[in-house]
KEKE-3310 file (N, C-alpha, C; in steps of 0.2 Angstrom, whole numbers, plus 5000, padded with zeros to 4 digits):
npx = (5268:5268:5258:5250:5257:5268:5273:5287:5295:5305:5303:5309:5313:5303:5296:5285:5272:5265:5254:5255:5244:5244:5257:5262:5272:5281:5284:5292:5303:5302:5287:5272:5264:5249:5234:5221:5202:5187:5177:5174:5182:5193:5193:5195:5206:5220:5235:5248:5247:5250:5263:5271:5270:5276:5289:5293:5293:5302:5313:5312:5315:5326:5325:5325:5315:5310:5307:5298:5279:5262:5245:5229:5215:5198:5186:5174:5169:5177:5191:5205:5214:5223:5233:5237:5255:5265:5268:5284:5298:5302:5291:5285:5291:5288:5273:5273:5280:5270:5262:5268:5268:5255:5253)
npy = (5628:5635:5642:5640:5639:5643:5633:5625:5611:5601:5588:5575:5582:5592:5608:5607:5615:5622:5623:5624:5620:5620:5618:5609:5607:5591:5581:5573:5580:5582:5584:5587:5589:5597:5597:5605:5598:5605:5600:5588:5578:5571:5559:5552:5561:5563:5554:5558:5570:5574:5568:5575:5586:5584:5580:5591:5601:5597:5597:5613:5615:5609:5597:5579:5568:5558:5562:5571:5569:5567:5573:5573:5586:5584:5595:5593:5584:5584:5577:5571:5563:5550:5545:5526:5523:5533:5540:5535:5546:5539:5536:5547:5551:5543:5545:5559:5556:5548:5559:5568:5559:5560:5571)
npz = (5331:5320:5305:5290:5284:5267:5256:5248:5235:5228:5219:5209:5199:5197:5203:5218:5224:5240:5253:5269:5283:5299:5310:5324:5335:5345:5361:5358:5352:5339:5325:5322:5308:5300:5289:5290:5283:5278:5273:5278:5270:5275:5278:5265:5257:5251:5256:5248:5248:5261:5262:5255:5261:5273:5271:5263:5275:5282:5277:5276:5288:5294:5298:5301:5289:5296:5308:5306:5307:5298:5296:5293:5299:5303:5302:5303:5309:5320:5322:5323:5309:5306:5292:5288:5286:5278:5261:5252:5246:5234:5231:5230:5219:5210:5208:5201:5190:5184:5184:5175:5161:5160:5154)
capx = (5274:5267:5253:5248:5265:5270:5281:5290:5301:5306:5301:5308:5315:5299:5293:5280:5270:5257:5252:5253:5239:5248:5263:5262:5277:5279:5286:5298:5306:5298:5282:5266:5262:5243:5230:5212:5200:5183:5172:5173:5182:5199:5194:5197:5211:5226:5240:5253:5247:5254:5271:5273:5271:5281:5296:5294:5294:5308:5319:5313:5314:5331:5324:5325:5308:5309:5303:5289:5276:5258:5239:5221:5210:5192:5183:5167:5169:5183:5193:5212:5212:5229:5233:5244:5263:5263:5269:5290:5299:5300:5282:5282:5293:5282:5267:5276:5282:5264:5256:5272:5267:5247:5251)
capy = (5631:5638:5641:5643:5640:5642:5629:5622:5608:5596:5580:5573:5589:5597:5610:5607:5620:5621:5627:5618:5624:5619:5612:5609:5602:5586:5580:5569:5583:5579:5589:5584:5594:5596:5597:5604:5597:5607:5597:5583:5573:5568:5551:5551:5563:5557:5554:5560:5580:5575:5566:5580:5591:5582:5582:5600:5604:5592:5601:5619:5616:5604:5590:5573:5566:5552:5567:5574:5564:5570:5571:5577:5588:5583:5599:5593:5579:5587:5573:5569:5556:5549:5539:5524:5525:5540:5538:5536:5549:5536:5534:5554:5553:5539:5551:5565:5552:5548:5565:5569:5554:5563:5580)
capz = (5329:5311:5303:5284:5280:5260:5254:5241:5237:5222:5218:5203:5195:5198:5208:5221:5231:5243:5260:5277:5287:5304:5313:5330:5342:5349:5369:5355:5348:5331:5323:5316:5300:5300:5283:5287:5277:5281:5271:5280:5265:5280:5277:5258:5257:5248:5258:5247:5250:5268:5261:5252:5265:5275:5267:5265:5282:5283:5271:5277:5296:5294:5303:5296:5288:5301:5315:5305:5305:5296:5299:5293:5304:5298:5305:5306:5314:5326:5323:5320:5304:5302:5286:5286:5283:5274:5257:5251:5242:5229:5229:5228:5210:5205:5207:5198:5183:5182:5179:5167:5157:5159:5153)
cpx = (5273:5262:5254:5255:5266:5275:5280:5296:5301:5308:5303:5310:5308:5294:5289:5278:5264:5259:5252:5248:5241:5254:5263:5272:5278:5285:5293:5306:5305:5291:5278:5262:5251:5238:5224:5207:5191:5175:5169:5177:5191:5199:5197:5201:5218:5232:5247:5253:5253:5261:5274:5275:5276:5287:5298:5296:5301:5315:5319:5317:5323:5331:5324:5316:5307:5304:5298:5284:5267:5250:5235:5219:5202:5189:5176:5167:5174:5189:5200:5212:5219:5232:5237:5251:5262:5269:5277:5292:5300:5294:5282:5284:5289:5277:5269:5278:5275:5263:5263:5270:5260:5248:5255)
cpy = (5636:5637:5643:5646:5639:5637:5628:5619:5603:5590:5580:5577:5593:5601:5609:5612:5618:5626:5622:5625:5626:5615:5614:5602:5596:5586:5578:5574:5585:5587:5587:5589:5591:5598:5599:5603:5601:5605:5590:5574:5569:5562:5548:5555:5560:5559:5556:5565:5578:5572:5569:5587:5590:5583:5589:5602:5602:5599:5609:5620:5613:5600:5585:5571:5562:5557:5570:5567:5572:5568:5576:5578:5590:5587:5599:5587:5579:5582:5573:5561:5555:5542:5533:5525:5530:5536:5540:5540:5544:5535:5541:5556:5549:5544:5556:5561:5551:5553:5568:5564:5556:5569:5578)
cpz = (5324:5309:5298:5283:5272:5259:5248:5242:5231:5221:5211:5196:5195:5206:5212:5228:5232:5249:5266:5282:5294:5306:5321:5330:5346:5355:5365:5355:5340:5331:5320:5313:5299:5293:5287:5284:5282:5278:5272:5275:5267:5278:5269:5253:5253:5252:5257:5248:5257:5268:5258:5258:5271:5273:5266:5271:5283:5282:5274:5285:5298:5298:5299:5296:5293:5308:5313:5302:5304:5296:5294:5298:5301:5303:5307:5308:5320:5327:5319:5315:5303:5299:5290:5287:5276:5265:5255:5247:5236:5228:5227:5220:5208:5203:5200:5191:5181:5176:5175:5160:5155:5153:5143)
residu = (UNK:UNK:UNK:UNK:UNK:UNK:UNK:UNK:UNK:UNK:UNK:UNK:UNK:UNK:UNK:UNK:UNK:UNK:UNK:UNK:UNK:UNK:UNK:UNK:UNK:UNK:UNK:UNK:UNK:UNK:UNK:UNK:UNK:UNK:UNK:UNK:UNK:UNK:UNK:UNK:UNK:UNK:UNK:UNK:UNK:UNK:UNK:UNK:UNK:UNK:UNK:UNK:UNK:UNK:UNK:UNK:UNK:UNK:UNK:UNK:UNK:UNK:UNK:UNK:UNK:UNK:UNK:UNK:UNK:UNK:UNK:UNK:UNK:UNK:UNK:UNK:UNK:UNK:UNK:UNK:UNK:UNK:UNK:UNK:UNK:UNK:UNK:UNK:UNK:UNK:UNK:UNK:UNK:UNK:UNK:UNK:UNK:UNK:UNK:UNK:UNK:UNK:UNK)
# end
């Protein structure tokens, strides 16, 4: 559908941008929001990149978060790595509360 999409979206009263590499189409209706990782490091990626990116999409595309779902593409082992249950906008403010508490 999109590649090397800019976003932005706020969590917590703070901005957050990035980049989604890819988003492909699903049969559902839905979209899986895709990460790159090219050094092979898919397996030990933090999950939230993708629930962040998630919800971006969400928000830009006006789909519900429940239709996108989110994946690594470990490029050197050509493999789709997909975490868990991806991480809750509560868990996204938590994050965000954290590193306010760091800085």
């Amino acid at each position: 559908i999109d590649v090397e999409v800019a976003i932005e979206t706020v969590i917590d009263g703070i901005a957050v941008r990035g980049r989604i590499a890819a988003v492909f189409g699903r049969a559902d209706g839905g979209v899986t929001v895709v990460d790159w990782k090219t050094g092979g490091g898919a397996r030990t990626s933090d999950p939230l990149q993708l629930a962040l990116y998630r919800l971006a999409w969400a928000e830009l595309s006006g789909l519900e978060p429940e239709q996108v779902d989110a994946a690594f593409y470990d490029v050197l082992a050509r493999r789709l790595v997909r975490p868990g249950a991806l991480p809750s906008i509560a868990d996204l403010c938590q994050a965000v509360a954290t590193l306010r508490g760091a800085s």
